[in-house]
C-alpha positions as CSV (number, residue, x, y, z in Angstrom):
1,X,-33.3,115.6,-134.0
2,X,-33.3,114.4,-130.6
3,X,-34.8,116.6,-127.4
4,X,-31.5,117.6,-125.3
5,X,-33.2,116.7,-121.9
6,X,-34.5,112.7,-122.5
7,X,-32.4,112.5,-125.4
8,X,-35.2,110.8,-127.4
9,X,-37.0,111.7,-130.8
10,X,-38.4,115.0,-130.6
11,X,-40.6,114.6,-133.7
12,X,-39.8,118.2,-134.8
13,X,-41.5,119.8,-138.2
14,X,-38.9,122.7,-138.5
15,X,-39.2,122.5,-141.9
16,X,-43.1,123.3,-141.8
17,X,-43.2,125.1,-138.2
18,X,-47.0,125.7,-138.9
19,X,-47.6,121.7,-138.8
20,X,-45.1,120.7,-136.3
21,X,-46.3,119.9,-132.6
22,X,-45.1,122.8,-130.9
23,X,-47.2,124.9,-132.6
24,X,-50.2,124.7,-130.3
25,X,-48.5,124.0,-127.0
26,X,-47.7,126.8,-124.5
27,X,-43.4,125.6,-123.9
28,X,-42.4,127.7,-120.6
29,X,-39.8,130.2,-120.9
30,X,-38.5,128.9,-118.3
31,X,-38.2,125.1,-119.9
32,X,-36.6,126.8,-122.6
33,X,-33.7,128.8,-120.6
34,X,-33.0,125.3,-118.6
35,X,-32.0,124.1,-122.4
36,X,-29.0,126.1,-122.6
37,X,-27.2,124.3,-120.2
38,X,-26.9,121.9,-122.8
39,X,-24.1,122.0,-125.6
40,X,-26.1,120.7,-128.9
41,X,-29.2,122.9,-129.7
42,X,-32.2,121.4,-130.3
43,X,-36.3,121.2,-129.8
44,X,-37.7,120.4,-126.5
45,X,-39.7,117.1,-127.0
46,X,-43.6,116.8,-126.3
47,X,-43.2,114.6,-123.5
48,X,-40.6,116.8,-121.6
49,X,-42.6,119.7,-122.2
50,X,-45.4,117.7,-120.5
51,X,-43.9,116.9,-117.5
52,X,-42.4,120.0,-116.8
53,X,-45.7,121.7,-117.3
54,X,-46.9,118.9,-114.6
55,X,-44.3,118.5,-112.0
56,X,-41.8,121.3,-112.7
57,X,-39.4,119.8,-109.1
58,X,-39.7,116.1,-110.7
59,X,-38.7,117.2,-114.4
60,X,-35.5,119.3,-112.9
61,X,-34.3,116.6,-110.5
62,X,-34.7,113.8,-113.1
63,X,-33.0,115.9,-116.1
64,X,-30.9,118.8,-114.2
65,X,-29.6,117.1,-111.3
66,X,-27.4,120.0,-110.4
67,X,-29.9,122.1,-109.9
């Protein structure tokens, strides 16, 4: 599965949820709402969630342009 924003690997574990990344890390709400602009459904990577969490302006003008 690949993360909808940087379109890389998103190393999900949906298969055991309890040992995937995501697990321990706090994903915004908000993160997760700017996903649905997107068609295909899929997990936010580490590396998006990351950024956002650091630079919320940066993450939207590099990934949601229209915004």
């Amino acid at each position: 599965m690949f993360c909808p924003f940087c379109k890389k690997h998103n190393n999900c574990n949906s298969l055991n949820i309890n040992s995937c990344w995501c697990k321990n890390k706090n994903i915004p709400k908000e993160l997760i709402s700017l996903s649905s602009f997107f068609k295909e459904k899929s997990c936010i990577c580490e590396s998006c969630v990351d950024l956002f969490l650091k630079d919320k302006e940066l993450f939207k003008k590099k990934f949601i342009p229209s915004l």
